[in-house]
C-alpha positions in Angstrom: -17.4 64.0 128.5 -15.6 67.3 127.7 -12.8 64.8 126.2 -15.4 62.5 124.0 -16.7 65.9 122.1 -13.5 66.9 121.6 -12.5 63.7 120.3 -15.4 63.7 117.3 -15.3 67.2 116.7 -11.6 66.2 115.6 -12.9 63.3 113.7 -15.4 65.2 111.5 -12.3 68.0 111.2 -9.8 65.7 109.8 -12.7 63.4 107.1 -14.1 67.0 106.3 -10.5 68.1 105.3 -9.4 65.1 103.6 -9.2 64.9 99.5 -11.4 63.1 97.7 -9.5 60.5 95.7 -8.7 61.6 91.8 -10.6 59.3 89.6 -7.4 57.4 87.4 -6.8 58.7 84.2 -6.1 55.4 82.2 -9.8 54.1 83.0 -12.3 54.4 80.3 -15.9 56.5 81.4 -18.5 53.5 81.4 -21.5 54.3 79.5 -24.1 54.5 81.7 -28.1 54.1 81.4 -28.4 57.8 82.0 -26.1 58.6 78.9 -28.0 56.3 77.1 -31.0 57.9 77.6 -29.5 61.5 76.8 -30.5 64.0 74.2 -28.4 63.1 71.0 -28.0 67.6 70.8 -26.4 66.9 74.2 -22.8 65.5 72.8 -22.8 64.1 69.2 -25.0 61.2 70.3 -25.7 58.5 67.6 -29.0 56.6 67.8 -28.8 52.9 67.1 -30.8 51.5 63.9 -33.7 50.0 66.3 -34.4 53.5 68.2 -33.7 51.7 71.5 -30.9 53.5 73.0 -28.5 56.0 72.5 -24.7 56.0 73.1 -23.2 59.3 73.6 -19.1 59.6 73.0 -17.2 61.3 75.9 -15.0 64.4 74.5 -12.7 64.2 72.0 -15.5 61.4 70.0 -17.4 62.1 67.1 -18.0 65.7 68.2 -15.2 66.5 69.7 -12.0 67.8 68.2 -10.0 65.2 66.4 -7.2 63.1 67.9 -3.5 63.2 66.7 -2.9 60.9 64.2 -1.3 57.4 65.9 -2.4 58.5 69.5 -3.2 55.1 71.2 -7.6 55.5 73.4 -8.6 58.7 71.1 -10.8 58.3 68.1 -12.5 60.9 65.9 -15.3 60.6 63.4 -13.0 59.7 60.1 -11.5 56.8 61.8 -11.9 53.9 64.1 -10.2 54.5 67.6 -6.3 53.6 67.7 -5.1 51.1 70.1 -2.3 49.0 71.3 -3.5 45.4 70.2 -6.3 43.7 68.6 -4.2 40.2 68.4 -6.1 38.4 71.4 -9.4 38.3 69.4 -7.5 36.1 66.9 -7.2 33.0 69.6 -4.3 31.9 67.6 -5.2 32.3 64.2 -3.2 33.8 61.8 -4.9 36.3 58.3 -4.5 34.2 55.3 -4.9 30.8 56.5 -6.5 28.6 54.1 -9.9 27.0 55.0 -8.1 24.0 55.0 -5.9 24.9 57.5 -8.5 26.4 59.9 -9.8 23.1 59.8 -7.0 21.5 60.8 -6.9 23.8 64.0 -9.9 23.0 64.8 -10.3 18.9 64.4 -6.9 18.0 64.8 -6.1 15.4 67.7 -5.0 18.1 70.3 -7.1 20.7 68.3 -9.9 22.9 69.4 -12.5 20.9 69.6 -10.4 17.9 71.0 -9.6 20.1 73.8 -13.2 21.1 73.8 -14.4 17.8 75.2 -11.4 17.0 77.7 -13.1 18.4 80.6 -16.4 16.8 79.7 -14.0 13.8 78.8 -12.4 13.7 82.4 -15.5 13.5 84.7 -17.6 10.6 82.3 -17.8 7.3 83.6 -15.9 5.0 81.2 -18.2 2.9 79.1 -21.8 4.0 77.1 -21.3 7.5 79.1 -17.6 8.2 77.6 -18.2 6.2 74.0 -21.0 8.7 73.7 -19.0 12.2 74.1 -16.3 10.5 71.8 -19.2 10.0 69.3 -20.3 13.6 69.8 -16.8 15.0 69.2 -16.3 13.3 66.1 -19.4 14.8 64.7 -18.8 17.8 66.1 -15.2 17.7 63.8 -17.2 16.4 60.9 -19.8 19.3 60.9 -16.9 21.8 61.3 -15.8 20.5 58.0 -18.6 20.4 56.0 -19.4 24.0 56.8 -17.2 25.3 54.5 -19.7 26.6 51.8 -18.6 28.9 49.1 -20.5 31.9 47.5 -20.5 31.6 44.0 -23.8 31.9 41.5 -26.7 30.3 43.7 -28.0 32.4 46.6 -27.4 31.2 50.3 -29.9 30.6 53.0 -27.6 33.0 55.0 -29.5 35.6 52.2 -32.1 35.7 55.3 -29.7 36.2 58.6 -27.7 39.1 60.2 -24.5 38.2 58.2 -26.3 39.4 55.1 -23.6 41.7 53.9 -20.7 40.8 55.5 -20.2 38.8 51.8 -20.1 38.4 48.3 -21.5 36.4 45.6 -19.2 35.5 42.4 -15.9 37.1 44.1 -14.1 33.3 45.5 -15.9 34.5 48.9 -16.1 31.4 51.6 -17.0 30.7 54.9 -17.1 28.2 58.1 -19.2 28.2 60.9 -18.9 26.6 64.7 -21.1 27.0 67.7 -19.0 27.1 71.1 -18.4 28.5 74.2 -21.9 30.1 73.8 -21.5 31.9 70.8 -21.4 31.4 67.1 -18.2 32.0 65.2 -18.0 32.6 61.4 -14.9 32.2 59.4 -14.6 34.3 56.0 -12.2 33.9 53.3 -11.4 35.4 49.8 -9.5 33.5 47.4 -9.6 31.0 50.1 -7.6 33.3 52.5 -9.0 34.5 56.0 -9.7 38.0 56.5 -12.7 38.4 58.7 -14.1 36.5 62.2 -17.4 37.0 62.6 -19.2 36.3 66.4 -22.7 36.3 67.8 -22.7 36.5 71.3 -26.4 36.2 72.9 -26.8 38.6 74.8 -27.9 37.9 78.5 -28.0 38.8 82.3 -24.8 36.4 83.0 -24.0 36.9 79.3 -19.9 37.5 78.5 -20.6 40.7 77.2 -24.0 41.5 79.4 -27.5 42.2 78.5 -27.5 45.0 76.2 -25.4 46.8 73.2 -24.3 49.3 75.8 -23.4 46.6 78.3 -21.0 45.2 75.2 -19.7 48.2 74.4 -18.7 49.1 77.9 -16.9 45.6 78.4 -15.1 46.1 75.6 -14.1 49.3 76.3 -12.9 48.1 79.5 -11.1 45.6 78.1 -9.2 47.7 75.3 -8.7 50.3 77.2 -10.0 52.9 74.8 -13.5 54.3 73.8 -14.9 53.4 70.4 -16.0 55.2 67.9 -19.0 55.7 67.5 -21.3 55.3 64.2 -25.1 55.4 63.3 -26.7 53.2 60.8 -25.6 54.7 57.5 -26.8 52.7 54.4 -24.7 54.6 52.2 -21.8 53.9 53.7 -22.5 50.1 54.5 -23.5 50.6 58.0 -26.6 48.3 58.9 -26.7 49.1 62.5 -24.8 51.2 64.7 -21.5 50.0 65.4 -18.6 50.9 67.2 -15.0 50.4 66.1 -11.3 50.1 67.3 -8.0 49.4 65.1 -4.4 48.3 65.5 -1.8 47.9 63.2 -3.1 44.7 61.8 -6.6 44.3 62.5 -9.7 46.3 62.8 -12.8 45.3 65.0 -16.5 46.3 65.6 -19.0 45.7 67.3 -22.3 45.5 65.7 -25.9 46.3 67.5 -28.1 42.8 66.5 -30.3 43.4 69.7 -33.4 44.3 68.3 -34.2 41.2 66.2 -31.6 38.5 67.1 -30.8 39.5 70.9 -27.0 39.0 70.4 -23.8 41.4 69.7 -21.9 41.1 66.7 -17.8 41.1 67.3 -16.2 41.7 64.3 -12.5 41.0 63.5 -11.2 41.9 60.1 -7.8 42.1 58.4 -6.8 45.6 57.5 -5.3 44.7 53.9 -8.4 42.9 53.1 -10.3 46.1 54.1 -7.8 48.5 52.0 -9.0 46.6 48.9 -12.4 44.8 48.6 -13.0 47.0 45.8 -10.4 45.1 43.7 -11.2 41.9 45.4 -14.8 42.0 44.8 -15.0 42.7 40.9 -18.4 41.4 40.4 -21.0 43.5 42.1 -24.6 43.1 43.7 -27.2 42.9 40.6 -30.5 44.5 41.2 -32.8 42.0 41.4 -35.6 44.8 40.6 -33.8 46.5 37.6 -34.9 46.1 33.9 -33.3 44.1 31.6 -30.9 46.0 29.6 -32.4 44.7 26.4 -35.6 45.8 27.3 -34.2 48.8 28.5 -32.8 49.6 25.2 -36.2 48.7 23.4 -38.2 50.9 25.6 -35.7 53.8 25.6 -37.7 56.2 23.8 -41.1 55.4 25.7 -43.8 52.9 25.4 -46.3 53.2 22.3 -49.9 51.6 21.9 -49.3 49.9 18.1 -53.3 50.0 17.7 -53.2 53.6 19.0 -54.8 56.0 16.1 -51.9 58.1 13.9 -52.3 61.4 14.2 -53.0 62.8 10.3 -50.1 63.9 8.4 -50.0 67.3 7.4 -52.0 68.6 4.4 -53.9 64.9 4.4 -57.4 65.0 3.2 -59.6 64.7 6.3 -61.0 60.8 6.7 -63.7 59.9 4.2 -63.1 62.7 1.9 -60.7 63.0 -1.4 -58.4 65.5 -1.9 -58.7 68.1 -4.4 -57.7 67.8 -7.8 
């Protein structure tokens, strides 16, 4: 008996004197429900567009002190966090591919959406069941082609869709579209060069990037290694929604809060010398729809007038219905 106490007293001596193990430096702080839910006072929080949740950096974000310049995982509020490679988002493509070439990657025997349909290929029965799928791929090639629309004088239907902005009209601005793999990928080019992929991913329970923004953002931050930074909806800066953003040498990406209307995630993959200069690659800007026409502008620069309005009487004039002196 006397052995058995002394045994579990020497139990509870050793696990109360053992170290708890250090958490690992190289792995990223989740962002959990209750940081969501946080004070934005309480760390630089920003507050996404739809007022749903709020994502509050860890130290050395948006209100923490700024990172040295080129440090791979730290971010600050000027620029987009710095890390080692954004080149698996790409799936192969290369920046400044033609929309003819993208194409060819795609519906090419061998291609994307060739290899799309082997599995689905492998377990048909042959006959109606196989004829069918090979129907189905073809017009899934065919559609991939004729998606290429270009933005030139007439407005789009995609005027009326979360993509609004991520485009310009009269400025040889392009793009393609394909739904796979459970999300929808856009293509854009200028001057019939890729710069930007553009995907929706629904969110969902058993979603790839989970059920919410912050579930997205956390994947991804997982995944890179590195938390994002971190921006509110800012209209004057071209911000829609809040977004959170990582670079490499070559590409920057973001990730775009669409859950309020749309219930999906936007993953954004742009090229950084496209970025550098849109201004000189988009000449022609947005017109007003709302503003006055300059020639009616110039008519009405010095106000409106009545022309049946009464004249005032000039001065010295004779009062009405009386002469003046002689």
């Amino acid at each position: 008996m006397k052995r058995a106490a002394f045994t579990l007293a020497g139990c509870l001596l050793v696990v109360a004197c053992h170290p708890k193990e250090p958490k690992q430096a190289n792995i990223v702080d989740p962002v959990t429900d209750e940081a969501a839910n946080a004070s934005p006072s309480s760390g630089g929080a920003s507050t996404p567009s739809n007022g749903s949740e709020i994502i509050v950096p860890p130290p050395g974000g948006p209100s923490g002190p700024a990172a040295p310049a080129g440090k791979a995982g730290k971010g600050n509020a000027a620029e987009p966090t710095i890390v080692s490679s954004l080149a698996s988002f790409q799936e192969g493509l290369r920046w400044g591919m033609s929309h003819a070439e993208v194409n060819k990657v795609f519906i090419e025997n061998g291609g994307v959406i060739w290899k799309d349909y082997d599995a689905k290929l492998a377990k048909a029965r042959v006959g109606p069941e196989m004829t069918a799928l090979e129907a189905e791929r073809e017009q899934a090639k065919l559609a991939f082609t004729r998606s290429h629309i270009e933005f030139k004088d007439t407005p789009t239907g995609y005027d009326a869709t979360g993509i609004k902005g991520e485009y310009t009209y009269r400025n040889r601005e392009s793009l393609m579209w394909i739904n796979r793999v459970g999300k929808k990928r856009y293509f854009f080019f200028i001057n019939d060069r890729l710069w930007k992929v553009y995907d929706e991913v629904p969110l969902a329970e058993n979603g790839p990037l989970g059920k919410s923004y912050i579930d997205a953002v956390n994947k991804l931050n997982a995944q890179l290694g590195a938390q994002g930074r971190i921006q509110g909806a800012d209209a004057s800066k071209g911000i829609n929604a809040t977004t959170v953003d990582w670079k490499d040498g070559a590409s920057h990406l973001r990730v775009v809060d669409r859950s309020a209307g749309d219930r999906v995630v936007a993953v954004v993959l742009e090229d950084n010398n496209t970025l550098g200069n849109l201004a000189s690659l988009r000449p022609n800007k947005v017109e007003d729809p709302t503003a006055i026409d300059p020639t009616i502008s110039a008519v009405t620069k010095g106000g409106l007038s009545d022309p049946n309005a009464a004249k005032p009487a000039a001065s010295g004039a004779a009062p009405a219905g009386k002469k003046p002196p002689k």
